[in-house]
N, C-alpha and C positions, 0 to 999 in steps of 0.2 A: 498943858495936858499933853501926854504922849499916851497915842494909841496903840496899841502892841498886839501881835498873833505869830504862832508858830506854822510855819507856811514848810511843806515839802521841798526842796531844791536837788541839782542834781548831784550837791554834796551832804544828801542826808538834812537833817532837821536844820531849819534857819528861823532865828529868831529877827522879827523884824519890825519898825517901827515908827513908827510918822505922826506929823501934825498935822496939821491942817493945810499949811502949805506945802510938802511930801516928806517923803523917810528921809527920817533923821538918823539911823541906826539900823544893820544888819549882822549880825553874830553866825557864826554857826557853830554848831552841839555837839559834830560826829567827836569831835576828841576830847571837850572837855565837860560834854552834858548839856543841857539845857538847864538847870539849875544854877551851874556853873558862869555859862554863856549870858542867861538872863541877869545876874547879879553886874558881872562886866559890864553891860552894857544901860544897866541903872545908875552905876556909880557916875558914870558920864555927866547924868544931869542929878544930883543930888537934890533940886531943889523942885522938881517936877513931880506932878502925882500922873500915875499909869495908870491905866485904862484898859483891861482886855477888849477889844473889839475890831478882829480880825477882819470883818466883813469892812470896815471902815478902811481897811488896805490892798483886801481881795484885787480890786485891777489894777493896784499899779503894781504888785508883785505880782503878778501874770504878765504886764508888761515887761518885770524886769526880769523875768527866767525866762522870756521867749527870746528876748535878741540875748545877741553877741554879749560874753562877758565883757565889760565896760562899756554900755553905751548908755553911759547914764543922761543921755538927750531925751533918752524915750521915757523917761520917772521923773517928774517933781522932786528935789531934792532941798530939803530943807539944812546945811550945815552952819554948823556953828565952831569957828576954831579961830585960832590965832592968824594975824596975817603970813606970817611965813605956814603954816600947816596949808592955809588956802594955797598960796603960791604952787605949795609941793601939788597938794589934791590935784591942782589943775594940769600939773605936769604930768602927773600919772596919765590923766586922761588922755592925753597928748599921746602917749607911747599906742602906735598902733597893735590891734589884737595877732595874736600871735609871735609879740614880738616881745626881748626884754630889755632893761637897762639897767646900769648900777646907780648905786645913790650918786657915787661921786659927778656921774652923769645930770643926774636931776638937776643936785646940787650948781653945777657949771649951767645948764636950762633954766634958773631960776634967779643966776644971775649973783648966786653965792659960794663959791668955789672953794670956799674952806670951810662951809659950814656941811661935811658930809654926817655928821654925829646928830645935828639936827634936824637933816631931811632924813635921815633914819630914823629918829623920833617922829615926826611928824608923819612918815609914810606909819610905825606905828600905830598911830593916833590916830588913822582913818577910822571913822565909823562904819562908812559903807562900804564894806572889802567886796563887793561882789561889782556894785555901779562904778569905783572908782579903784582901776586894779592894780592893788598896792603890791599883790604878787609878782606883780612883772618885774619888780628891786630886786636884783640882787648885789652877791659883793660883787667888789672888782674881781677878784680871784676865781669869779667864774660858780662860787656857792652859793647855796640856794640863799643862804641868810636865815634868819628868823621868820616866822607868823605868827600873829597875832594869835590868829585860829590853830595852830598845831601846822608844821609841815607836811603830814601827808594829806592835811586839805589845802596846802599849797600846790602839793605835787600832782593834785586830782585838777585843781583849776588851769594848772600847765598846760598839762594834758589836754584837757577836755577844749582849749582852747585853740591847742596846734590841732588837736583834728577837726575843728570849725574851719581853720583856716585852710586846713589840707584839702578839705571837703567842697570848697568855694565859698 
């Protein structure tokens, strides 16, 4: 069973979503709808029945919009992925806030240096884009790259992150 509620964030509507051991899933709407977002993010687990019941999530996502983009120490986090996707997740998490890396970087951090096409996927494949900041990839070349969620809710988590950091 996955629990699900459409919670405010500071990029507009996020859909988000937990078991009993924590979120397992976070989407956000601003660019492709909540209709949209919520479909994405069921396809994940095909074999799972959902549940509206927001309140069942209420603190940990207060916890997870009050700290730092990426400090998913402070949420329960339930994932479920392949072992190299974990590898990657964990790398992300690694990259200090404010800061970015290219894949081919992860890729070299994770101890696989030519596999930069699969930690590209895998950073894809993140569920939690907010807990675990997939954003912070980009190319070598210095571009932004793809999101899952649409670019200019990349470009707002950037943002919103250099000025935490600017801020202290």
């Amino acid at each position: 069973t996955i629990y699900w509620g459409v919670f405010d964030s500071p990029f507009g509507a996020s859909i988000v979503m937990g078991t009993t051991p924590g979120i397992c899933g976070i989407g956000f709407a601003a660019e492709m709808g909540e209709a949209a977002a919520m479909e994405d993010l069921r396809s994940r687990w095909p074999e799972a029945a959902f549940v509206e019941a927001p309140e069942r999530l209420r603190a940990w996502v207060e916890a997870a919009y009050a700290g730092r983009v990426g400090e998913a120490g402070k949420v329960p986090l339930h994932l479920i992925g392949s072992p190299m996707q974990i590898k990657v997740w964990e790398a992300l998490m690694r990259i200090p806030s404010g800061q970015v890396t290219t894949y081919s970087e992860i890729a070299r951090a994770i101890g696989k240096p030519s596999a930069v096409r699969a930690v590209g996927t895998a950073v894809g494949r993140n569920p939690v884009s907010w807990l675990i900041p997939c954003h912070r990839a980009m190319r070598k070349s210095g571009g932004l790259g793809g999101y899952h969620w649409g670019l200019p809710v990349k470009r707002a988590l950037l943002a919103y992150e250099s000025a935490q950091t600017e801020a202290g």
